[in-house]
C-alpha positions as YAML, in Angstrom:
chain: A
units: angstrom
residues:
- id: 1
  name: UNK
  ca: [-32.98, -8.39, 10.30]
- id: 2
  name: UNK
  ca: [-30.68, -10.23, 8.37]
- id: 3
  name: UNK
  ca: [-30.05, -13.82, 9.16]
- id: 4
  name: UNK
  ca: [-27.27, -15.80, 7.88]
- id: 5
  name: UNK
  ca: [-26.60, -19.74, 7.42]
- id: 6
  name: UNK
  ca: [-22.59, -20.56, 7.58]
- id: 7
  name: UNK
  ca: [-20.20, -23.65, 7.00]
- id: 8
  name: UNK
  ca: [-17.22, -23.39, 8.91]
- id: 9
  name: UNK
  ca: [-14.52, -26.23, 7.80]
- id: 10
  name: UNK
  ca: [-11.11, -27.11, 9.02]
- id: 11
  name: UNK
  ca: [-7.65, -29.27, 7.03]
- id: 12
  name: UNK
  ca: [-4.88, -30.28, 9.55]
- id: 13
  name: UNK
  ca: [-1.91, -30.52, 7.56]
- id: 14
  name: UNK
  ca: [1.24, -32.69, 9.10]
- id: 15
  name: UNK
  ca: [4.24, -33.05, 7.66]
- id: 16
  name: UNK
  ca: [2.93, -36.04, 5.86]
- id: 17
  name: UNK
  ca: [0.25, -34.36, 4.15]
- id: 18
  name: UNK
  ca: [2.32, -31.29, 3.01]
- id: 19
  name: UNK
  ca: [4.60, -33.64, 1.45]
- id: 20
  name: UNK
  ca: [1.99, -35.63, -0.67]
- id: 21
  name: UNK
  ca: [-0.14, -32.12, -1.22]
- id: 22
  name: UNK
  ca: [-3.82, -33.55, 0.17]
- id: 23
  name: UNK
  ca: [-4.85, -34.30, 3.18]
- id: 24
  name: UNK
  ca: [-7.55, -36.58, 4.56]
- id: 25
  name: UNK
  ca: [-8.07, -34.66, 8.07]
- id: 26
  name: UNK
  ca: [-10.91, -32.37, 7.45]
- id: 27
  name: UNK
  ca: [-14.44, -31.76, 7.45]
- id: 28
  name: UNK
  ca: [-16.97, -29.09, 9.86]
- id: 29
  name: UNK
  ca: [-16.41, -27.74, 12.66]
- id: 30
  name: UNK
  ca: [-20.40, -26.44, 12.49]
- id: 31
  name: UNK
  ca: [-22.50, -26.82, 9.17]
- id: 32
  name: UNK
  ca: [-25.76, -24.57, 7.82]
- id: 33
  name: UNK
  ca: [-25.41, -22.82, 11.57]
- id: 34
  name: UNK
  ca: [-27.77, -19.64, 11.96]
- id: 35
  name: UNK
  ca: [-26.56, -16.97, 12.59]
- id: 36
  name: UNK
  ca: [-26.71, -13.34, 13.18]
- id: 37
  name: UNK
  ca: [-24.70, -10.30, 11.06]
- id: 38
  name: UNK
  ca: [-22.85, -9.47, 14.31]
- id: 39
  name: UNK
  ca: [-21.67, -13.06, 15.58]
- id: 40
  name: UNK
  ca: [-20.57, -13.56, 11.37]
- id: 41
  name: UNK
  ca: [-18.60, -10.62, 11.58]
- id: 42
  name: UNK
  ca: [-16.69, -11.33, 14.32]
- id: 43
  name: UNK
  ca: [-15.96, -15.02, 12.61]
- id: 44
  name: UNK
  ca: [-14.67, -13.15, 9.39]
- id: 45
  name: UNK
  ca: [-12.60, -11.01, 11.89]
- id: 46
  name: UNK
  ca: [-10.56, -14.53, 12.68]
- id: 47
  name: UNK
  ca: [-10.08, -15.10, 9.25]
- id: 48
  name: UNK
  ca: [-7.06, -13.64, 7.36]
- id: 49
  name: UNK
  ca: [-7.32, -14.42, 3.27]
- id: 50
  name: UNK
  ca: [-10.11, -14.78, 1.01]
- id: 51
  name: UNK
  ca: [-9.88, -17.83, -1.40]
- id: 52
  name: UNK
  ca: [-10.10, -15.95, -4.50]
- id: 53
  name: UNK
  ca: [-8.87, -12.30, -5.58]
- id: 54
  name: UNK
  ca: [-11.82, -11.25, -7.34]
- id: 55
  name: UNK
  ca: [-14.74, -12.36, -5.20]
- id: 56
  name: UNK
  ca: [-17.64, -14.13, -6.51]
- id: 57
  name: UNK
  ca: [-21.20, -16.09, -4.89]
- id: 58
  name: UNK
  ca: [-18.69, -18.78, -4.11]
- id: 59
  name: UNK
  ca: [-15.64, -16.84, -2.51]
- id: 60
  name: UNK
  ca: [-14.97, -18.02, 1.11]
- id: 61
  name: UNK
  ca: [-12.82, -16.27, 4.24]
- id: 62
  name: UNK
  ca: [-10.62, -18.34, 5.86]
- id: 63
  name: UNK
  ca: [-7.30, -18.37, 8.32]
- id: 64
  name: UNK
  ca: [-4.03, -20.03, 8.12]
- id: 65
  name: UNK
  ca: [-3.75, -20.38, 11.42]
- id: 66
  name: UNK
  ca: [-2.87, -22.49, 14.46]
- id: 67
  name: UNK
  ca: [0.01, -24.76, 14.88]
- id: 68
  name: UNK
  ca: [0.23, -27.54, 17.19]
- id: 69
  name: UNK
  ca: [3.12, -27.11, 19.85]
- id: 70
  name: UNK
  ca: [3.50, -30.48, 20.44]
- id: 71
  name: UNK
  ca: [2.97, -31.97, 16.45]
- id: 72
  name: UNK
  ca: [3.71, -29.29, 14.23]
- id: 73
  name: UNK
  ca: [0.66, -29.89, 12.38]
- id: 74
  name: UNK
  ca: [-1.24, -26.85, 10.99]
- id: 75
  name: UNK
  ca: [-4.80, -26.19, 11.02]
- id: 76
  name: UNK
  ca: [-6.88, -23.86, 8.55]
- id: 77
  name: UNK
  ca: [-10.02, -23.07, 9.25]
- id: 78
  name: UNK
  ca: [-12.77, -21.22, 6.34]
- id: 79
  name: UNK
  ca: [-15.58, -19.87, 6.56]
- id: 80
  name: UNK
  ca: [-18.41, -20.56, 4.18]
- id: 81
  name: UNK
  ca: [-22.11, -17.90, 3.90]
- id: 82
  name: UNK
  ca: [-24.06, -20.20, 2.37]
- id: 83
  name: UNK
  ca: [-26.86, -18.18, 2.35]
- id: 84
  name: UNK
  ca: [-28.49, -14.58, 3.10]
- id: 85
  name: UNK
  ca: [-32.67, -14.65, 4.37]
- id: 86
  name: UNK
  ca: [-32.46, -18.06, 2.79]
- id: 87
  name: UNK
  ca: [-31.09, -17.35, -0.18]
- id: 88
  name: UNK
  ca: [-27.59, -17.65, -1.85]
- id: 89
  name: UNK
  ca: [-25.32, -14.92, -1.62]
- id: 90
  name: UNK
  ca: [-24.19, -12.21, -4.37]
- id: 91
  name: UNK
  ca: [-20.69, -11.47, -5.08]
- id: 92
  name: UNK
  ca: [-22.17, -7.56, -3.80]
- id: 93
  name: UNK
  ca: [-22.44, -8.72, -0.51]
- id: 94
  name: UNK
  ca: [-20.04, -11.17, -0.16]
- id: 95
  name: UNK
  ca: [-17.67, -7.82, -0.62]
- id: 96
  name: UNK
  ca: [-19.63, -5.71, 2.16]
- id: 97
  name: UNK
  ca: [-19.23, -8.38, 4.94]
- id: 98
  name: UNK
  ca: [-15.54, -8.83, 3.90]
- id: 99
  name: UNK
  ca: [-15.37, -5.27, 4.02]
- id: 100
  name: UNK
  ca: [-17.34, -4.79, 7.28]
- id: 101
  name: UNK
  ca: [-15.01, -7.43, 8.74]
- id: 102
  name: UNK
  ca: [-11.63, -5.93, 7.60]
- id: 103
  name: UNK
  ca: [-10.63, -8.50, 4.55]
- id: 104
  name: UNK
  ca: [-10.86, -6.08, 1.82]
- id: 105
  name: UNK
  ca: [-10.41, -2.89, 0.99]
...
């Protein structure tokens, strides 16, 4: 059974932030959470870019996502594998759980 150990993160990006290009609102929503292949999947399911087009160990998922009604501040959220059976992942099957998820091709 493969068992996986994820970083999900989050930016919220105001108006004030887009305008200076940083900003200072982020950090984890979970960090080095266990988890199973199915419950990863469906994570990568919420997720709609990868951060790099030629994925590598270090390529992540994440979503450009939600916008507060009330603000108009935008949240991303990513999604990090940190590691495989305790052990850091290969661009191979970085590729087959974007795959299995829908992000590639």
């Amino acid at each position: 059974m493969l068992a996986f150990t994820v970083n999900k993160t989050y930016e919220i990006w105001d108006q004030k932030s887009i305008e200076i290009g940083d900003t200072d609102d982020k950090g984890f929503e979970y960090e080095d959470h266990d988890m199973d292949l199915r419950y990863l999947i469906s994570e990568l399911r919420n997720c709609t870019d990868l951060s790099d087009t030629v994925i590598t160990e270090h390529t992540w998922a994440t979503s450009h996502g939600s916008i507060d009604m009330y603000d108009g501040s935008h949240t991303n959220e990513s999604i990090h594998i940190k590691s495989i059976n305790g052990h850091k992942p290969t661009a191979h099957q970085l590729k087959r759980l974007f795959k299995a998820a829908g992000l590639t091709k």
